[in-house]
VOBATOR-968041 format. One record per atom (N, C-alpha, C, O): x, y, z; residue in one letter; residue number from 1. Coordinates in nm, 4 decimals. Example, Ala and Ser with C-alpha at 12.3 -4.5 7.8 and 13.67 -1.06 7.14 Angstrom:
2
px|py|pz|type|seq
1.3190|-0.5690|0.7800|A|1
1.2300|-0.4500|0.7800|A|1
1.3200|-0.3300|0.7800|A|1
1.4236|-0.3319|0.8465|A|1
1.2850|-0.2250|0.7080|S|2
1.3670|-0.1060|0.7140|S|2
1.2900|0.0030|0.7870|S|2
1.3409|0.1138|0.8039|S|2
***
This chain:
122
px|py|pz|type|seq
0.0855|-0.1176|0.0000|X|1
0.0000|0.0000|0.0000|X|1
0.0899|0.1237|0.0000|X|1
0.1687|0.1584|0.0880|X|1
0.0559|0.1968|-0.1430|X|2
0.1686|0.3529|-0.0939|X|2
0.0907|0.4097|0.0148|X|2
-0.0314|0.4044|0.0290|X|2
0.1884|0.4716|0.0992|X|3
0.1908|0.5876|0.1968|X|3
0.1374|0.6936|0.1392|X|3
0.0264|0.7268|0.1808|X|3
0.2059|0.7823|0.0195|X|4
0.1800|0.8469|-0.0309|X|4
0.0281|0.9200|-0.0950|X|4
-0.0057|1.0315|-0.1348|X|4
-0.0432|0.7719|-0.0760|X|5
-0.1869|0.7462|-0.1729|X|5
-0.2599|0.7589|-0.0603|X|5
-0.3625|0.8256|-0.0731|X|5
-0.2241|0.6901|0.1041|X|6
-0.2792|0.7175|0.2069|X|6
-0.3055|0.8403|0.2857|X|6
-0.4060|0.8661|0.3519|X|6
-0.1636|0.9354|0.2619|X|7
-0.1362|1.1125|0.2720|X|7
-0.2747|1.1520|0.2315|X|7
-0.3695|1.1762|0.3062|X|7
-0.2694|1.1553|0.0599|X|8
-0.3509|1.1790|-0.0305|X|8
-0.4936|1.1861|0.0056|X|8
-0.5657|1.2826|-0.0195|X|8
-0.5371|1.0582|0.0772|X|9
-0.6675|1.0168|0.1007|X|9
-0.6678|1.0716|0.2233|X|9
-0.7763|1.1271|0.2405|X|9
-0.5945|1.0824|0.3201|X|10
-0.6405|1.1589|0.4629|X|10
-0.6799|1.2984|0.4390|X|10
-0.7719|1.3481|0.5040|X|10
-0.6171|1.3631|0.3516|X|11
-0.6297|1.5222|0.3024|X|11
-0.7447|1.5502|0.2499|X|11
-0.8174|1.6430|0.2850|X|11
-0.7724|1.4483|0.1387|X|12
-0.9259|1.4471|0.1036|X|12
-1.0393|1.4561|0.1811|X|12
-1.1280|1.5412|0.1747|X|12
-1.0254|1.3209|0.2866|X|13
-1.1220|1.3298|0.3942|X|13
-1.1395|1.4391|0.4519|X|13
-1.2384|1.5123|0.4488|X|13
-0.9922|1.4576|0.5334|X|14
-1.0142|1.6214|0.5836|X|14
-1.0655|1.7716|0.5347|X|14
-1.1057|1.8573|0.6134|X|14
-1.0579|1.7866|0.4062|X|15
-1.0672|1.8823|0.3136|X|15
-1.2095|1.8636|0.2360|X|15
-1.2803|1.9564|0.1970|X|15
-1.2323|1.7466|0.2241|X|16
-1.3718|1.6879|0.1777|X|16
-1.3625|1.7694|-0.0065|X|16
-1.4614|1.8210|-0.0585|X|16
-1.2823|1.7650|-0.0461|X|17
-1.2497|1.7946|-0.1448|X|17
-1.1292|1.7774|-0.2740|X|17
-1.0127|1.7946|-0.2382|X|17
-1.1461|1.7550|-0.3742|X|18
-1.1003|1.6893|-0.3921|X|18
-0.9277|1.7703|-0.4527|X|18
-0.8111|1.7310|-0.4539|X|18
-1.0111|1.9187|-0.5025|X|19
-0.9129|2.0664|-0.5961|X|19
-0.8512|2.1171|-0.4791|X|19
-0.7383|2.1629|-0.4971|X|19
-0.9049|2.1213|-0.3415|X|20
-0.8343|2.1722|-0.2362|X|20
-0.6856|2.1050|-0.1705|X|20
-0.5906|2.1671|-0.1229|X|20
-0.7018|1.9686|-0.1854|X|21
-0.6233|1.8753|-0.1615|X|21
-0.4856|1.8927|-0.2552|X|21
-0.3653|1.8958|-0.2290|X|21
-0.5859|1.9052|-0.4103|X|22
-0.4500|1.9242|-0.4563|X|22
-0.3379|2.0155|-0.4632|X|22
-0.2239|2.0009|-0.5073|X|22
-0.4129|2.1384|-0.3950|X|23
-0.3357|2.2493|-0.3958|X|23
-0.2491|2.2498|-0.2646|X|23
-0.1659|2.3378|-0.2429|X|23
-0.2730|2.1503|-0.1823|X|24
-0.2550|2.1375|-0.0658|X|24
-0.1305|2.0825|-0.0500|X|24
-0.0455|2.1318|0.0242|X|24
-0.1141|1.9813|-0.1166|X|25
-0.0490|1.8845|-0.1726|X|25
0.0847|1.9022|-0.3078|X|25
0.1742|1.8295|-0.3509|X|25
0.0280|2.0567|-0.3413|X|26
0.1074|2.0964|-0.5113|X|26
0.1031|1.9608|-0.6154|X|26
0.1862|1.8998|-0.6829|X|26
0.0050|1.9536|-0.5970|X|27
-0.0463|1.8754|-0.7328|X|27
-0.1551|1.8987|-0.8034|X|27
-0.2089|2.0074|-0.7824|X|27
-0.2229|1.7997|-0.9126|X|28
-0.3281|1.7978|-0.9744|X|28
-0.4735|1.7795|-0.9597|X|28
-0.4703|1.6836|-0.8826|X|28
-0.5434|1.7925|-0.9702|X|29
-0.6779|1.7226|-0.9485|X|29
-0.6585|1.6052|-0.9746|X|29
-0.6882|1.5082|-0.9049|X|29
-0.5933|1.6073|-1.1045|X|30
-0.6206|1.4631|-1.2200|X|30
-0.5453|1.3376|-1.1005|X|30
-0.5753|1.2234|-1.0656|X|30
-0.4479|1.4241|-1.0710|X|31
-0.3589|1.3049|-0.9638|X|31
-0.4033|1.2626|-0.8710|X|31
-0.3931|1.1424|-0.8465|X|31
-0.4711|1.3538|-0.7840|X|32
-0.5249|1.3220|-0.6557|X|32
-0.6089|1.2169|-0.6908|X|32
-0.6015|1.1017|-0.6482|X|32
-0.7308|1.2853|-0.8118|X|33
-0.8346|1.1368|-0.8222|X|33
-0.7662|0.9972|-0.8951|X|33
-0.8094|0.8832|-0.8781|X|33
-0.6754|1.0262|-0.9609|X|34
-0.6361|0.8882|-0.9863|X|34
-0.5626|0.8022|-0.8328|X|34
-0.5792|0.6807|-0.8221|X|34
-0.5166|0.8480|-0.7687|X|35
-0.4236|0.7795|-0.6320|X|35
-0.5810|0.7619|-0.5603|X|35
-0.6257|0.6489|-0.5407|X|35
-0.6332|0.8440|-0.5359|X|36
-0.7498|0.8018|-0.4607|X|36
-0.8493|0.6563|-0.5754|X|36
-0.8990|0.5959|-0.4804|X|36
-0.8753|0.6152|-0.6412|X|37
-0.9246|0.5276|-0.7458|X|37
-0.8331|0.4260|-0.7426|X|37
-0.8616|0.3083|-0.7205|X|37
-0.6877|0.4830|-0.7714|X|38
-0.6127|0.3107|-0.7058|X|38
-0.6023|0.2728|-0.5735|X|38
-0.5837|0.1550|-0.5431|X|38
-0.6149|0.3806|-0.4738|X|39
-0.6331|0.2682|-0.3257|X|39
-0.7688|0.2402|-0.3340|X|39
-0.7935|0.1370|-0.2715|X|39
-0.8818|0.2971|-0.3933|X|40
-1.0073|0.2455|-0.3664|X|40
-1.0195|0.1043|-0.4531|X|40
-1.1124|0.0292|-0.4235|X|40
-0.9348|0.0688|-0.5516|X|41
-0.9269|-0.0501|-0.6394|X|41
-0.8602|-0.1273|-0.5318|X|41
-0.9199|-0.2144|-0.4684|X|41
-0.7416|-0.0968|-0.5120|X|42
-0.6817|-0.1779|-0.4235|X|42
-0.7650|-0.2096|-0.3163|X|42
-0.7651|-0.3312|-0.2972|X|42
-0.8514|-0.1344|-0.2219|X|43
-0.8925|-0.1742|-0.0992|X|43
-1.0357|-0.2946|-0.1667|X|43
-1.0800|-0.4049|-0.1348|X|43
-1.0556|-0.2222|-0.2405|X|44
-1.1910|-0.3012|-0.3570|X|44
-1.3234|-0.2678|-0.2959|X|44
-1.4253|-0.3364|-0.3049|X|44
-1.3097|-0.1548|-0.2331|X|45
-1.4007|-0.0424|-0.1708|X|45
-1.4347|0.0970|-0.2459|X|45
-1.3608|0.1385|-0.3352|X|45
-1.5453|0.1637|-0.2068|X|46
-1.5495|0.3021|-0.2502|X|46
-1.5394|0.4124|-0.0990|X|46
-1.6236|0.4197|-0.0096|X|46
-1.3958|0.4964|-0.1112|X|47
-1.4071|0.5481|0.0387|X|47
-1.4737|0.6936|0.0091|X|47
-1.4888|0.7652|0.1080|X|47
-1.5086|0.7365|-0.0972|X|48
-1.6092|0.8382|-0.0744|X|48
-1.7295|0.8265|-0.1458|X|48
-1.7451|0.7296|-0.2202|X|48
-1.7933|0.8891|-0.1368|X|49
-1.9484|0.9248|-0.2154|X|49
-1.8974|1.0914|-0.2586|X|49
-1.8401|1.1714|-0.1847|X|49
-1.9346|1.1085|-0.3852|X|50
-1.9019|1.2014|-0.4306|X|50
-2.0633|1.2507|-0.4900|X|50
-2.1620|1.1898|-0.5315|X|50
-2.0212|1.4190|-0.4642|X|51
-2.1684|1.5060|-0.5406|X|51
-2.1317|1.6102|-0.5671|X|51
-2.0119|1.6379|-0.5639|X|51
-2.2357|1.7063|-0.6043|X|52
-2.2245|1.8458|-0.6384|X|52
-2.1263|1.9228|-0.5382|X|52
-2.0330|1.9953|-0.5729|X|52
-2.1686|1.8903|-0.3952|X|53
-2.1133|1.9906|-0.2725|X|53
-1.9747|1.9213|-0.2730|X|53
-1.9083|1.9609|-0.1772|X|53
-1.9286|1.8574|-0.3272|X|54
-1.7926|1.7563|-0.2633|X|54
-1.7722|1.6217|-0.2635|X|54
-1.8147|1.5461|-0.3509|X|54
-1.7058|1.5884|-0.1643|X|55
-1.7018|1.4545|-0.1081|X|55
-1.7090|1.4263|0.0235|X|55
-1.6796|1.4855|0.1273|X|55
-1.7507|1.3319|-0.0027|X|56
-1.7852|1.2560|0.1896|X|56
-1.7140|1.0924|0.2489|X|56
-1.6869|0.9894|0.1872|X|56
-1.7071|1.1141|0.3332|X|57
-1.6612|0.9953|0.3412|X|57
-1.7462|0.8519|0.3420|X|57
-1.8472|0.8551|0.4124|X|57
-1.7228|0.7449|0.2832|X|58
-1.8280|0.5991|0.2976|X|58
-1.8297|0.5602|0.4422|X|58
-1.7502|0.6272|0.5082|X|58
-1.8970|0.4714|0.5102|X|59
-1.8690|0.4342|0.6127|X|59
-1.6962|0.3432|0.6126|X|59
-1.5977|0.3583|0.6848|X|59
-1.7212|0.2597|0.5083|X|60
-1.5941|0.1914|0.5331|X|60
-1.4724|0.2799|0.5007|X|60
-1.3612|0.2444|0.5399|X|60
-1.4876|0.3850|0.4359|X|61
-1.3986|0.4970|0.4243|X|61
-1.3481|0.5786|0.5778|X|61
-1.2390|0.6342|0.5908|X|61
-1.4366|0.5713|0.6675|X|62
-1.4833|0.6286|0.7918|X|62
-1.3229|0.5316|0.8579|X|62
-1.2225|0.5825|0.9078|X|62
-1.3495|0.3932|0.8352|X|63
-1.2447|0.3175|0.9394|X|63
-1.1458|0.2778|0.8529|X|63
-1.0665|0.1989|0.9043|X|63
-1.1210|0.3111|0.7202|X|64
-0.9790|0.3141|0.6663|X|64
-0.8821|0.4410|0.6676|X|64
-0.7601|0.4478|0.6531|X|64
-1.0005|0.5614|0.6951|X|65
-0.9261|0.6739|0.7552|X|65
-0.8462|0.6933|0.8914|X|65
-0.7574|0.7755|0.9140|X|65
-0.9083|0.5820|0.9902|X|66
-0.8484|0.5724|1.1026|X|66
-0.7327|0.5097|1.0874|X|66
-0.6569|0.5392|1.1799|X|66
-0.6823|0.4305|1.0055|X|67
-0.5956|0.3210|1.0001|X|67
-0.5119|0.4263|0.8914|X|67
-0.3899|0.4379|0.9036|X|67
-0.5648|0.4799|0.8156|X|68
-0.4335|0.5546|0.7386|X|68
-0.3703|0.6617|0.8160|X|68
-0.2676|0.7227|0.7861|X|68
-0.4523|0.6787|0.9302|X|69
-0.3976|0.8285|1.0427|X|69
-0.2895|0.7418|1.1133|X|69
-0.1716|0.7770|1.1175|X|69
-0.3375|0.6224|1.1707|X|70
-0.2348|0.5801|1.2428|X|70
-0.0950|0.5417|1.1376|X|70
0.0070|0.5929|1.1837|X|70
-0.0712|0.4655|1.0118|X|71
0.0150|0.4060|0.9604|X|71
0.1070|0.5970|0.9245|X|71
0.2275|0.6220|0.9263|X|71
0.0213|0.6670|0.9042|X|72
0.1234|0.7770|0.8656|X|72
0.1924|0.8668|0.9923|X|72
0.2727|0.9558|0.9645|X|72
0.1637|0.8440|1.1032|X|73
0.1868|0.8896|1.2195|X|73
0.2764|0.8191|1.2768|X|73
0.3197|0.8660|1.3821|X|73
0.3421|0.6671|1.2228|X|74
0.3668|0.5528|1.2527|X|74
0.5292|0.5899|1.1523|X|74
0.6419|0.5790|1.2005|X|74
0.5069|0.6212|1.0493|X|75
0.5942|0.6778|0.9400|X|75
0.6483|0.8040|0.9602|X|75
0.7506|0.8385|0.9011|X|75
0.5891|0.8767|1.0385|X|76
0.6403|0.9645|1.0998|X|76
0.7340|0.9840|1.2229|X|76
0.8426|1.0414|1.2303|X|76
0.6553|0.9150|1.3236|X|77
0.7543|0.8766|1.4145|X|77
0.8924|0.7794|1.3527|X|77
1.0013|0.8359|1.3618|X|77
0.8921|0.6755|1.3076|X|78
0.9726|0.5986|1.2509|X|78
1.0948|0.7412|1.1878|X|78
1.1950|0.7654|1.2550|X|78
1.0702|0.8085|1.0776|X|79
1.1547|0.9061|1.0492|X|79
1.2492|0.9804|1.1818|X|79
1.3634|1.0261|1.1861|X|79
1.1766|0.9711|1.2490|X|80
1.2160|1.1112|1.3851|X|80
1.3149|1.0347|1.4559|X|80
1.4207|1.0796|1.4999|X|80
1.2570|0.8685|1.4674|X|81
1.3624|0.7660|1.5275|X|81
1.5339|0.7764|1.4478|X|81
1.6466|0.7763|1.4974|X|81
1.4923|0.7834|1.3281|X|82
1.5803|0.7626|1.2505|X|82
1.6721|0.8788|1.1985|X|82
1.7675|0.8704|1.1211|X|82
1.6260|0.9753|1.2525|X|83
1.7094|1.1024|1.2116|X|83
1.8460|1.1272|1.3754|X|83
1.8410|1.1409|1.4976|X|83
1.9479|1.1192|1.2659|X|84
2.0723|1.0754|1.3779|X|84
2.1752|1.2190|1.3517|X|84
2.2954|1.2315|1.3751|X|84
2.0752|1.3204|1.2933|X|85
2.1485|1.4779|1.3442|X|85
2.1135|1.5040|1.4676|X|85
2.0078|1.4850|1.5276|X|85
2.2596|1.5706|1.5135|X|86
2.2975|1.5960|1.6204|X|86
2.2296|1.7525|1.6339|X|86
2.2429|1.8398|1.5480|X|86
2.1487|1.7683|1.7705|X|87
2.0411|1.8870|1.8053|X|87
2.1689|1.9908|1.7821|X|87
2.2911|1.9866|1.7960|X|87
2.0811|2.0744|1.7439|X|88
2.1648|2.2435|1.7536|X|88
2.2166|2.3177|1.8563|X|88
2.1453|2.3813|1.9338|X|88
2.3548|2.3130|1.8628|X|89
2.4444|2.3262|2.0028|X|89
2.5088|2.4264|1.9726|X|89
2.5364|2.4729|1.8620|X|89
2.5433|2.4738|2.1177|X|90
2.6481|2.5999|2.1272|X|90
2.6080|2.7167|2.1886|X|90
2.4953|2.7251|2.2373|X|90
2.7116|2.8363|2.1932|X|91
2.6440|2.9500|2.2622|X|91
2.7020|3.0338|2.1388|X|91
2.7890|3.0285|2.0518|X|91
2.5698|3.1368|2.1998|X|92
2.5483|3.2718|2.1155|X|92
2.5395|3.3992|2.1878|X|92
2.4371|3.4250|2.2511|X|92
2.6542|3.4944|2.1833|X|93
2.6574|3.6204|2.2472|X|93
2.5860|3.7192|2.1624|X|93
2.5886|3.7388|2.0409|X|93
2.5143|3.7824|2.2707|X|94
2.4136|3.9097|2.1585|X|94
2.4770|4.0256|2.2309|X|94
2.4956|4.0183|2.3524|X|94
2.5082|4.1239|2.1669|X|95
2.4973|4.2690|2.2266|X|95
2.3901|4.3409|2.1479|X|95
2.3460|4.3282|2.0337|X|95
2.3585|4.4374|2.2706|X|96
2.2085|4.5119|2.1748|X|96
2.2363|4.6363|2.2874|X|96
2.3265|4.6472|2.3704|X|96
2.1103|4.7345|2.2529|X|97
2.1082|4.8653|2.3044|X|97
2.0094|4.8401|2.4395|X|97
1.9549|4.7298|2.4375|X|97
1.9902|4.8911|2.5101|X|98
1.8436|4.8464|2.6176|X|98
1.7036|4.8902|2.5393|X|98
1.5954|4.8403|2.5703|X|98
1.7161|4.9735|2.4511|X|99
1.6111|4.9984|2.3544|X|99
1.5241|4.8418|2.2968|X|99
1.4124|4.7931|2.2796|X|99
1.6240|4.8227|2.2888|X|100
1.6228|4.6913|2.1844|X|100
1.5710|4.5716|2.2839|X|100
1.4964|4.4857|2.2369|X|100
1.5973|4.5678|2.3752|X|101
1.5826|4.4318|2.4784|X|101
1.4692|4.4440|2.5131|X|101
1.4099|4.3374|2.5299|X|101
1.4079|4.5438|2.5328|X|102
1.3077|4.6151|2.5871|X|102
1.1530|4.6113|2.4560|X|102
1.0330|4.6338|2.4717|X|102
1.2132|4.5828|2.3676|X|103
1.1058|4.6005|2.2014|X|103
1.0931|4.5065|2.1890|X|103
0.9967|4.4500|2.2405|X|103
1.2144|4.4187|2.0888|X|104
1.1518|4.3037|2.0196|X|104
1.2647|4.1841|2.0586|X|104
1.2480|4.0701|2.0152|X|104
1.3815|4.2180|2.1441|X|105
1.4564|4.1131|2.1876|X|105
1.4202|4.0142|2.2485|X|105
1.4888|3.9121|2.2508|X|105
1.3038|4.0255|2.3105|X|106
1.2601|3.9386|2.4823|X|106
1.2264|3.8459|2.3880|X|106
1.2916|3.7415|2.3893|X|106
1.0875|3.8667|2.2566|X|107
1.0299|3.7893|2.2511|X|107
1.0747|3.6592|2.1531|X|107
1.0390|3.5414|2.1508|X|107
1.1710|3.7390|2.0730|X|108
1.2863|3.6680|1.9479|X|108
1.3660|3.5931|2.0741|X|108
1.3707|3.4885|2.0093|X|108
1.4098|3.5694|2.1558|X|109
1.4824|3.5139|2.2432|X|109
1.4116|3.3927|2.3192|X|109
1.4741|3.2941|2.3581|X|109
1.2813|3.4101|2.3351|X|110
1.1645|3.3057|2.3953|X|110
1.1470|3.2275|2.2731|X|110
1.1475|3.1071|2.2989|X|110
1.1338|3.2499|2.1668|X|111
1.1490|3.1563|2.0103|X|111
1.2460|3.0684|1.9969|X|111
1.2480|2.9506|1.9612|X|111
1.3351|3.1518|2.0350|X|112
1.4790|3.1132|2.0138|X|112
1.5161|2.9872|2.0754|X|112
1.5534|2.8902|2.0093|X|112
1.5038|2.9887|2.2290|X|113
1.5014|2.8955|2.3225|X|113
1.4196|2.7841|2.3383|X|113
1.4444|2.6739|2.3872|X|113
1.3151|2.8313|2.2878|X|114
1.2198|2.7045|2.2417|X|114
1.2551|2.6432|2.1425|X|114
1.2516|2.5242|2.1740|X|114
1.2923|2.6551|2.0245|X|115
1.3181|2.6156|1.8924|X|115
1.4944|2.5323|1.9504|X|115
1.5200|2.4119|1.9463|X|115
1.5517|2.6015|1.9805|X|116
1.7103|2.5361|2.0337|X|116
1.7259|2.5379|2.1595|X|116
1.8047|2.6207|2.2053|X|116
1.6708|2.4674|2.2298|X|117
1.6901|2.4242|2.3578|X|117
1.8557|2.4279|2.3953|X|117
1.9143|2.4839|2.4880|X|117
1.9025|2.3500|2.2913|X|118
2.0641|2.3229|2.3403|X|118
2.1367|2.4190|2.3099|X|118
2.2540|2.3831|2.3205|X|118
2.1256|2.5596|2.2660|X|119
2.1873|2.6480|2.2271|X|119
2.1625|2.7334|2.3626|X|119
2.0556|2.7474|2.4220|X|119
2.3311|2.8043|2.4068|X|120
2.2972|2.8731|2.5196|X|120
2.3188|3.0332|2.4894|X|120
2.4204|3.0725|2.4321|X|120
2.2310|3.1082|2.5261|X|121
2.2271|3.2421|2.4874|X|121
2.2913|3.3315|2.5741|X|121
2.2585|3.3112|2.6910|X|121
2.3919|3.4473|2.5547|X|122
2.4892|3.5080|2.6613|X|122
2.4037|3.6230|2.5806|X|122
2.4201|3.7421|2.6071|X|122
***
C-alpha cells in the first residue's frame, strides 16, 4: 500500500475535497483522483461518495481513515527515530542597546530557546 496514496486520502477526507487537496499537496486534481481510485481498487471499496457539494466519506472509508492516520503517524515517528542529526548546540553572544531588549529582543529570544533548547544564549 503507498503511503503516499494514504497522505492523499487523509487530506481528502479532511478537506472533503477533492481541488483543495491538490493544492494542498502541489499537485493535480487529475492526480489526486487517480491515487485516490487506485487505493479504492486496491482496498476493492469506494471510500467516498461524491456530489455536487464535494465529497464525503463511505462508512468503510470512515475506518480506513483511522488506520491511514495511524500508519502515517507511525511513518512519521519511525523518520524522527531515525534522524541521527545531532540537536543544535552551542552559545550565542548578543549585544544590543536596552532599547532593543526592551522592544523586540525578549520575545525573538523566547522563540529562540524554544526552537534550540541546546543552544545557550549570553
Amino acid at each position: 500500500m503507498n503511503l503516499k496514496f494514504l497522505e492523499t486520502f487523509v487530506w481528502v477526507a479532511r478537506l472533503q475535497s477533492f481541488s483543495l487537496t491538490a493544492e494542498k499537496m502541489f499537485s493535480t486534481q487529475a492526480a489526486i483522483s487517480s491515487r485516490i481510485a487506485s487505493l479504492e481498487e486496491e482496498l476493492g471499496l469506494r471510500l467516498f461518495v461524491r456530489d455536487s457539494r464535494g465529497v464525503s466519506l463511505t462508512p468503510e472509508g470512515l475506518k480506513v481513515l483511522d488506520y491511514a492516520e495511524q500508519m502515517l503517524e507511525v511513518q512519521r515517528a519511525l523518520k524522527q527515530s531515525l534522524d541521527t542529526r545531532s540537536p543544535q548546540q552551542g552559545l550565542v553572544r548578543i549585544g544590543v542597546m536596552d532599547t532593543v531588549i526592551h522592544t523586540w529582543l525578549s520575545p525573538l529570544m523566547s522563540m529562540l530557546m524554544q526552537a534550540f533548547p541546546a543552544v545557550e544564549i549570553e
